[in-house]
C-alpha positions, 0 to 999 in steps of 0.5 A: 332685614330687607336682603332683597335689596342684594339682588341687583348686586349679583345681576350682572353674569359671572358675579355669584361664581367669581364672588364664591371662588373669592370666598374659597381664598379668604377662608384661607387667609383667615386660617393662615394667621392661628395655624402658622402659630399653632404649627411652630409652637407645638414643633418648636416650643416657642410661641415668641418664634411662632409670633415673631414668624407670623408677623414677618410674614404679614409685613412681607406680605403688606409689602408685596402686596401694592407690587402684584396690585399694579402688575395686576392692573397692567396684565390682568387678574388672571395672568397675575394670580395663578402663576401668584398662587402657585409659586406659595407652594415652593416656599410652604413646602419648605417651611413644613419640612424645616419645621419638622426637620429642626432647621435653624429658625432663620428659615422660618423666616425666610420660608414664611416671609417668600410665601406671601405672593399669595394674591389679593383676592379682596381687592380684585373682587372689589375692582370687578365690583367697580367695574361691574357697578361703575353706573350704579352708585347703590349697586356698589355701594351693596356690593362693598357692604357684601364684600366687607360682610363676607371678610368678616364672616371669614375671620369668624370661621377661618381661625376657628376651623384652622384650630381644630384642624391643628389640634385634632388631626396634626399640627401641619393639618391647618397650614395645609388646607389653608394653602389647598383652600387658596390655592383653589379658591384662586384658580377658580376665581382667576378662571371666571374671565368674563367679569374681569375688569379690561385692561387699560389702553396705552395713554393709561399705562403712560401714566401709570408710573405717577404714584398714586401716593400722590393723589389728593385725599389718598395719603389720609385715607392709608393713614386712616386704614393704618389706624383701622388695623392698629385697632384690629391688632391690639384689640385681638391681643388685649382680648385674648390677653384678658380671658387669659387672666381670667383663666378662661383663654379657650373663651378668647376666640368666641369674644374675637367672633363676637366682635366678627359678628357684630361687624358682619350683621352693621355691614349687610345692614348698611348696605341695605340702606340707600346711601344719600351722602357722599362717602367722605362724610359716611366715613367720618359718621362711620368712623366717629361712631366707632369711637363712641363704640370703642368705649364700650370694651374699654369701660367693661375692661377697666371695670373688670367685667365678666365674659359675659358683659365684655363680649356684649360690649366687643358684640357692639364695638364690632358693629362700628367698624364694618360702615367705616370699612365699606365707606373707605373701600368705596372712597378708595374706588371714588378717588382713584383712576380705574385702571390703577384700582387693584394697586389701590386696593393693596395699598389699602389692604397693606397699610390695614395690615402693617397697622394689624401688626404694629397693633399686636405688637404695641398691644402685647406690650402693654398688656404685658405691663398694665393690667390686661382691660388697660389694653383696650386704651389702645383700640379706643385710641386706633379708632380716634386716629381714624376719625381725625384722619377722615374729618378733613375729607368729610369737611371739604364735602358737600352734602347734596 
């Protein structure tokens, strides 16, 4: 695997700290999910109450999310992100001791939902690689390959370490590092000023009030991360949902980090590759092979294959979704203008997590009803809506 070919990615100064102090945080959203869950289940006895905050959350977060983005692009990263952070702390605060104390589940809700000013460190890292590689096509398209690979590696550790810190320390331990984590993790990243992208000029704040909703080719390319995380959503739950049935529901996390991994190891290996066609039609390849992939799960689930045989068949429909991911993400820098590129990249992020949340739901349900390996219809059904969503744009492309 030729990772030398990374290195021009981290030539320009500043680029290794802010991308570590950015890794800090991720780890930290990846951990928030599995130890809110775990914290209200074990105090409240309730694991509806827990999935219903958790999901409260994630919408409040979505929502959020595009508003911090575009006052991110008209102030600046740093001005943006650490009075962000810092305000998480009120409402995480409160939610513990309501937790503990038995308020009304009401405040939960509240609680949580307040607490997702927490900024979007994956798309300001995305907009500064952007800028940093705004004359280097192949440096970019690395440096999103690096970014994906590095979610993904964070969604292998995160839930991971959030559960064991639960379960053997106490159950407020996870929530807890997740915030200290963020929380520095942010500060440190908004603290590397020298890579952070400049502030528009005047006539570019002037059009800054059009919404980007508007811009050709950027509505299919939401609907497309809309799919993408109804995919995320419901294969979590189905998985998680089958090793249950097969009274194996400890294993349900390592099939959740093999479909991490699979994506992880596709990313940095697409990354390293020059990209010799445009990025609409890499989506489209991107997209269609994750289709063909998404069979795979669905074929071992429906069979009523062991651990072993769905884990390799969730190792290999991982594989399919970070090219896909990295292809978007570079669109997404391609269509838009560059001082609106942080409100664009939480728009992108909200719409993957409103499909994440409508997934878990859809997919609990059908799992509910069916027998679980029927649920990996859903996923296989998610990564289709996303080919047809790209295939227009990759149609109207020409290839050079």
């Amino acid at each position: 695997m030729p990772f030398a070919r990374y290195r021009p990615v981290f030539a320009a100064p500043g680029a290794l700290p802010f991308t570590l102090a950015g890794l800090l945080g991720r780890l930290a959203l990846a951990m928030y999910g599995v130890s809110i869950v775990v914290l209200i289940a074990d105090r409240r006895g309730s694991y509806a109450l827990a999935g219903a905050v958790s999901a409260v959350g994630v919408l409040a977060g979505a929502a959020l999310m595009p508003l911090l983005g575009r006052l991110v692009d008209r102030l600046g990263q740093a001005r943006v992100a650490v009075p962000a952070v810092l305000a998480t702390a009120l409402p995480t605060g409160a939610l513990l001791m309501c937790v503990r104390s038995g308020a009304p589940d009401w405040t939960l809700f509240l609680c949580w939902a307040l607490s997702g000013t927490s900024p979007n460190l994956g798309g300001m890292a995305r907009a500064r690689w952007a800028h940093l590689h705004r004359n280097d096509a192949a440096a970019l398209h690395r440096a999103n390959a690096l970014e994906q690979s590095l979610d993904e590696l964070c969604f292998m550790a995160g839930p991971v370490l959030g559960m064991v810190l639960c379960t053997t320390l106490a159950p407020e331990a996870g929530l807890l590092a997740a915030w200290t984590l963020g929380t520095v993790g942010t500060l440190l990243f908004a603290a590397q000023r020298g890579t952070e992208p400049p502030l528009p000029e005047s006539t570019q704040l002037a059009s800054a009030g059009r919404g980007l909703i508007a811009t050709r080719g950027f509505p299919a390319l939401l609907a497309g991360f809309l799919a993408a995380g109804l995919l995320f959503g419901s294969q979590e739950v189905t998985t998680l949902a089958y090793t249950d049935a097969l009274g194996r529901q400890s294993a349900g996390g390592v099939l959740l980090a093999l479909v991490a991994a699979g994506s992880c190891v596709s990313g940095l290996a697409f990354g390293a590759i020059r990209p010799r066609r445009p990025a609409a039609v890499r989506l489209a390849f991107g997209a269609g092979a994750m289709t063909l992939l998404m069979l795979l799960p669905l074929a071992a689930g429906r069979a009523g294959a062991g651990l072993v045989v769905l884990g390799a068949a969730l190792l290999a429909a991982g594989s399919g979704t970070a090219p896909t991911m990295i292809s978007g993400m570079t669109l997404v820098q391609e269509l838009l203008p560059a001082h609106r590129m942080n409100e664009a990249m939480a728009l992108a992020v909200s719409a993957i997590l409103v499909g994440i949340s409508t997934g878990a739901t859809l997919g609990g349900a059908l799992v509910q009803h069916t027998t679980p390996g029927t649920g990996y219809l859903l996923p296989a059904t998610a990564a289709t809506l996303a080919l047809l969503t790209t295939l227009p744009a990759a149609l109207r492309t020409r290839t050079p």
